[in-house]
Each structure stands twice: as structure tokens, then as C-alpha cells.
N, C-alpha and C positions, 0 to 999 in steps of 0.2 A: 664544545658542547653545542646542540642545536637547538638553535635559538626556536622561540614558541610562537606558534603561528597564530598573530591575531585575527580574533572572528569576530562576529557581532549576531543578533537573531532580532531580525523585523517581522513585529506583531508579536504580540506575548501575549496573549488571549491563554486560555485551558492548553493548549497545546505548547506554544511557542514559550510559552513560562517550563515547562518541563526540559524544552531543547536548553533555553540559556541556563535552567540547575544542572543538567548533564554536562554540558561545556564548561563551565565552570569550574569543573571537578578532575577535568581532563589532567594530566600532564602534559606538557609540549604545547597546551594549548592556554592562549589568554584572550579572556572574553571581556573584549574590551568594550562593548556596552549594547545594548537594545535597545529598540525604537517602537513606540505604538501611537495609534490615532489618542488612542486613550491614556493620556499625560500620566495621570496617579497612576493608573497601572501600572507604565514604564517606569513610573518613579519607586514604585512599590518592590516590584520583580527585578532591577536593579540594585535597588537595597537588598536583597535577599542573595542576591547572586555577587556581591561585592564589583561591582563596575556600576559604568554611568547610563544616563539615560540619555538619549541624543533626541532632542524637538524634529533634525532636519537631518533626514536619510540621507542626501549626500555628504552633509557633514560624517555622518555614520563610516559610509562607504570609504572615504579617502583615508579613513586609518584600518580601514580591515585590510585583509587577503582572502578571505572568503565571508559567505553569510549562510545563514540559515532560513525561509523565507516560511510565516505562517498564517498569512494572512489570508484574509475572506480570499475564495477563489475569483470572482469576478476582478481581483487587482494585480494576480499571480501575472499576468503578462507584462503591466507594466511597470510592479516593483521589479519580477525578474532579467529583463530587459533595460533597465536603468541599472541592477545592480553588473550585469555583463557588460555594457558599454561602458561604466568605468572600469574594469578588468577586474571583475572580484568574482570567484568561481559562486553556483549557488545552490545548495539543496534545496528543491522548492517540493513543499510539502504535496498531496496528493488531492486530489487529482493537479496534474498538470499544470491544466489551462481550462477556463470557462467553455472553449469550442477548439476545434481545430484547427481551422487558420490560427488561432492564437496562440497553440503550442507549436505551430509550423515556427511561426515567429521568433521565438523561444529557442526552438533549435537551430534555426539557421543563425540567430545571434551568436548563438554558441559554437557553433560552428565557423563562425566567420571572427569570433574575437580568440578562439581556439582552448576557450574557459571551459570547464567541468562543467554540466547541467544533470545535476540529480534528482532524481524524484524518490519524493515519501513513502515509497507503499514498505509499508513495515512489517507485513506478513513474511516477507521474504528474511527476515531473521526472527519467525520466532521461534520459541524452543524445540515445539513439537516437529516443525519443517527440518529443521537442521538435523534433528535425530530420526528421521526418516529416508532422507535425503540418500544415505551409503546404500537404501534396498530400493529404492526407483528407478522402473524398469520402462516399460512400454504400457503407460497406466493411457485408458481407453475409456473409462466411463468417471464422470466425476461429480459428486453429489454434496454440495455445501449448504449450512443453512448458518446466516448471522441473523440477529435478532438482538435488540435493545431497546431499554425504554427511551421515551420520548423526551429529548432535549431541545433547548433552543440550537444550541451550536454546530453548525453545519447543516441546520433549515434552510440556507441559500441556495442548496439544491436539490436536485430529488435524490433518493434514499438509494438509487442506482451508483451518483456518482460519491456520494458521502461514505455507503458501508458496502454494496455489492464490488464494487471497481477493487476492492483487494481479492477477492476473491475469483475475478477477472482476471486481475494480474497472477495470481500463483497458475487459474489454470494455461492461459499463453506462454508463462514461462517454462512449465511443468509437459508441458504438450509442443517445445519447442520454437514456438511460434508458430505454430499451422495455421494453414487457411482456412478462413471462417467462411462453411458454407453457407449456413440458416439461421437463424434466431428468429424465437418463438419468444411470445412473454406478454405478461399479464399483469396487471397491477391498478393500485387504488391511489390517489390522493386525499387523505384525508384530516389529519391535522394543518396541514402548510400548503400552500396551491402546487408545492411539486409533489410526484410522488411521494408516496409514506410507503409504502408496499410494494414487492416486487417479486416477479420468478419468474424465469425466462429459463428457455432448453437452447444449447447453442449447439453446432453441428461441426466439426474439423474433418478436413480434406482426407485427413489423415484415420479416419475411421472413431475418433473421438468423441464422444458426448460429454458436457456438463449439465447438469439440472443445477440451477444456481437461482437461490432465494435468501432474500433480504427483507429486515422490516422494521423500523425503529418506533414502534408502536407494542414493544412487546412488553411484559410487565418484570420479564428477567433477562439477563445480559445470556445470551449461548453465542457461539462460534467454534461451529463442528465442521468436518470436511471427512468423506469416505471416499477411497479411489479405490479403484479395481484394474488392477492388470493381469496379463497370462499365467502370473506362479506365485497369486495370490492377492491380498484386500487390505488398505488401511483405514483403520479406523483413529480418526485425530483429534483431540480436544483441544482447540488450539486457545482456546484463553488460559485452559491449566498448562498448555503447552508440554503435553504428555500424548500418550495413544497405543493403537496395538499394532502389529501387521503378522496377521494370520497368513504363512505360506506355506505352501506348499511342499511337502517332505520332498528332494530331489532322489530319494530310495524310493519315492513310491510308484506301484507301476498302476496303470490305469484298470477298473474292472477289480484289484484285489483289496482287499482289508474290511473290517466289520462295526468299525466306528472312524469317528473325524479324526480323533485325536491321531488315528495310524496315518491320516493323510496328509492333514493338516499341525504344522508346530506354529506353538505363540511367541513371535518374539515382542516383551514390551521396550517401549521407544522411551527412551530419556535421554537428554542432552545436558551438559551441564548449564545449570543456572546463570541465567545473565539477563540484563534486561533489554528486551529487544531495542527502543531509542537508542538507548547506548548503545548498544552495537552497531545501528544503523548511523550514527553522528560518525562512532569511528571510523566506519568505512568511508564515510566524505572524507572526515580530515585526512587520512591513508591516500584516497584518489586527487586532494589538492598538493599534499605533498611528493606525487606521481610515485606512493608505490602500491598502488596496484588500481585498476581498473575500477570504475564508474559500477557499482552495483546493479541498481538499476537508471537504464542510461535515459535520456532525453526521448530517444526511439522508442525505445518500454515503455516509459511513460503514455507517450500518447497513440500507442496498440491498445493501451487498455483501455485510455480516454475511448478513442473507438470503439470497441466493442461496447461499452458502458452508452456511449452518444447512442449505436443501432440498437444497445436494447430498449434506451425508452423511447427511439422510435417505433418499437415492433411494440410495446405497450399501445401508441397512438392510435398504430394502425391498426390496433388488432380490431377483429368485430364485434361490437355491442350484443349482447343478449338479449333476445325482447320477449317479452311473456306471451302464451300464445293465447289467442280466442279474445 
């Protein structure tokens, strides 16, 4: 029988309390306890999760084999970094790392201790992607819009690397990793000193466009995403994690027919029901037990960071508007 692989999840905040309920629940896997700055928390989300609560991270560490990491981003390099140097593989939630050097950091640890570095972006299992997934072709134009209301959590940085950066991620992933020629982008700060607001057009080598806006100033949760390629368009609702993709009939010849429906057929997109965390937990523990590959890997991770870091510099730079006369 194979023995169960102990884990633990540091920072249990909103997020990190949901990673140690899923672990918890696992088979093969035993969540042998969490850690937070915030003691009763720990104490609280440990009780709820049946395991302990550890005051001192490397007490933590020397009984796991891996961890889960959810902590404010400004500390992702050096919780992740201490958790790699004692040999413990780590999912570390999204973004990254606070800068780039920092996630350089992060992967060359990883690289040099030869430990798993995962990153959080969790668009990349959710329903609506996975059920679209079998009909993505050569998608060329790509047009998202997240929007949610205004929380404290994840105000530590601007609203680029909090909510736009998944959407970052699907399109580098989605688009292969191409080279990013331009970024364009606009934006406001105005609840928290970083951005609150965002939209940026980014440009791929490869002939691809995304229009990508974010905004957590909004008074309802949406996360939509519509891609367009050669033999057809989807349309994704990815919080109901459903969608359409209108394509193109392969009978039809160019010039004939006297409505859409003779040209265009509806396929709707569903996947089975699961909840994206867990899927994405799974796939760590899968990658620390080596069977199968790093989802998204330490490299992915901080492509998006990038592009996420140059959009809110093209915010900076962009030019002020000034009233005339």
C-alpha cells in the first residue's frame, strides 16, 4: 500500500484555509498541519482541518514532503526559498514572486535543489478551459474582462498582478508562449495606492492580440474570456465555468448559404464538474509523487509575472491627458 504523502499549507488566510480543507480530504495524502503569522487562525483552520498548527515554519518543514504556500506575495520568495532549501517541493500560489529577480531566485533554488516549483494560476483548470480545450486551434485575437468587487485581500498589489496575471497566464499559455511584441495599457489607482483598474492590449510575434481588462472596484464578480481563430469564436464564462464555441460548418463553401446557422454550428462547452483548487492541489501532489509533469511550471509562472510587471509599467508610462485651453 502506498504510504501518504505528508504536506502542510503556510498562511491560511481566505485562500490557504481552502488549500489545507482540500488536502485534507485527499486520499494518499496527510495534512499534517499549517502555519500562520496569525496564531488563532492557525489554531482555528487546524481545528477545522483535523491536524496541528506549527508556531515555526521549519518545525513545519522537517515533517512534510511538500507544502502549499499562501502567503502575502512580498514573503513568496523567502518562505519559498526556505521551504526548497530544506528539500520540500512547493506550490506557491500566484503571482510568483513580488519582482523578477525574486522569482529568478525561486527557480534557480529549484532548479539547483531539483524540487518541484509550482505556481497557482488556477484558470488553467477551470471548467469552462478544460471543455474548450479539445477545439483550440490557432486562436489570434483574445478579449477578457475580470471584474470584482473591492476587498482587502490581495491590496498588496495592483489589480494587474492580483486578477489580470490569470488571464495573462491562459493567454501565453494559449498562444504558446509567443513573443510579446507591445503592450499598451491604461489604468487608475484608486481605492489602494496600486492600481485598482486596468486594460492593456498586448501584441504577439505570432500575429496575436489580447485586449485584457481587470478591475476589482466592480459592484459584481464577472470573468468572461472570448477568443477568435480561423474556423471559429469562443465565448467563455469562466466563473459558471461553461461557454459556446460557434464554428464553422467544415461543408461550407465560402460565398454560398442565406443565413449563419448554414455556416456557422453551436457547439456548447461543458466539462465535468470539479472544483478547480482541487484539481489544481491534485496536480502538485501527482508532480511531487513524479507522475506526471509540473502544471504550471516555475518558468510559466514568472512569463506571466512579466508580462503582468510590463503592463503596469506601460500604465506609468502611458501619457496623461490634459484639458485643452
Amino acid at each position: 500500500m502506498r504510504a501518504r504523502l505528508p504536506v502542510g499549507v503556510i498562511g491560511v488566510g481566505a485562500l490557504g484555509r481552502h488549500h489545507a480543507r482540500h488536502l485534507a480530504s485527499f486520499h494518499g495524502v496527510d495534512l499534517v498541519g499549517v502555519h500562520d503569522l496569525d496564531t488563532p487562525r492557525a489554531l482555528s483552520v487546524a481545528a477545522e482541518t483535523g491536524c496541528a498548527a506549527f508556531n515555526d515554519v521549519d518545525d513545519l518543514l522537517q515533517r512534510v514532503q511538500a507544502v502549499t504556500v499562501a502567503v502575502p506575495t512580498p514573503a513568496h520568495v523567502d518562505v519559498g526559498i526556505r521551504a526548497l532549501e530544506a528539500g520540500v517541493p512547493v506550490l506557491m500560489e500566484k503571482p510568483l514572486a513580488a519582482s523578477l529577480e525574486e522569482a529568478d531566485q525561486l527557480i534557480d533554488t529549484a532548479d539547483r535543489t531539483g524540487l518541484q516549483l509550482q505556481v497557482g494560476h488556477i484558470e488553467r483548470f477551470n471548467r469552462a478551459i478544460r471543455a474548450a480545450q479539445q477545439h483550440f486551434g490557432d486562436i489570434r485575437y483574445f478579449e477578457s474582462t475580470r471584474l470584482a468587487p473591492f476587498q482587502p485581500r490581495g491590496t498588496d498589489v495592483a489589480v494587474v498582478l492580483d486578477l489580470m496575471i490569470h488571464d495573462l497566464d491562459l493567454v501565453l499559455h494559449l498562444t504558446g508562449g509567443a513573443e510579446v511584441l507591445d503592450v499598451r495599457a491604461s489604468g487608475v489607482a484608486v481605492l489602494t495606492p496600486f492600481l485598482d483598474l486596468a486594460t492593456a492590449r498586448v501584441e504577439f510575434a505570432n500575429g496575436a492580440v489580447a485586449m485584457v481588462t481587470s478591475s476589482r472596484m466592480a459592484r459584481e464578480r464577472t470573468r468572461k474570456l472570448r477568443m477568435f481563430q480561423s474556423n471559429g469564436y469562443f465565448s467563455l464564462d469562466l466563473a459558471a465555468g461553461n461557454g459556446d464555441f460557434m464554428r464553422i460548418r467544415p461543408s461550407w463553401i465560402p460565398g454560398t448559404g442565406t443565413s449563419l446557422q448554414e455556416i456557422v454550428e453551436h457547439v456548447p462547452l461543458a466539462a465535468p464538474q470539479a472544483d478547480a483548487l482541487a484539481l489544481e492541489l491534485a496536480s502538485f501532489v501527482h508532480a511531487v509523487r513524479g507522475h506526471r509533469d509540473t502544471v504550471v511550471s516555475g518558468p510559466e509562472g514568472r512569463a506571466a509575472l512579466a508580462l503582468a510587471l510590463r503592463v503596469t509599467a506601460a500604465v506609468e508610462s502611458a501619457p496623461v491627458a490634459r484639458p485643452v485651453g
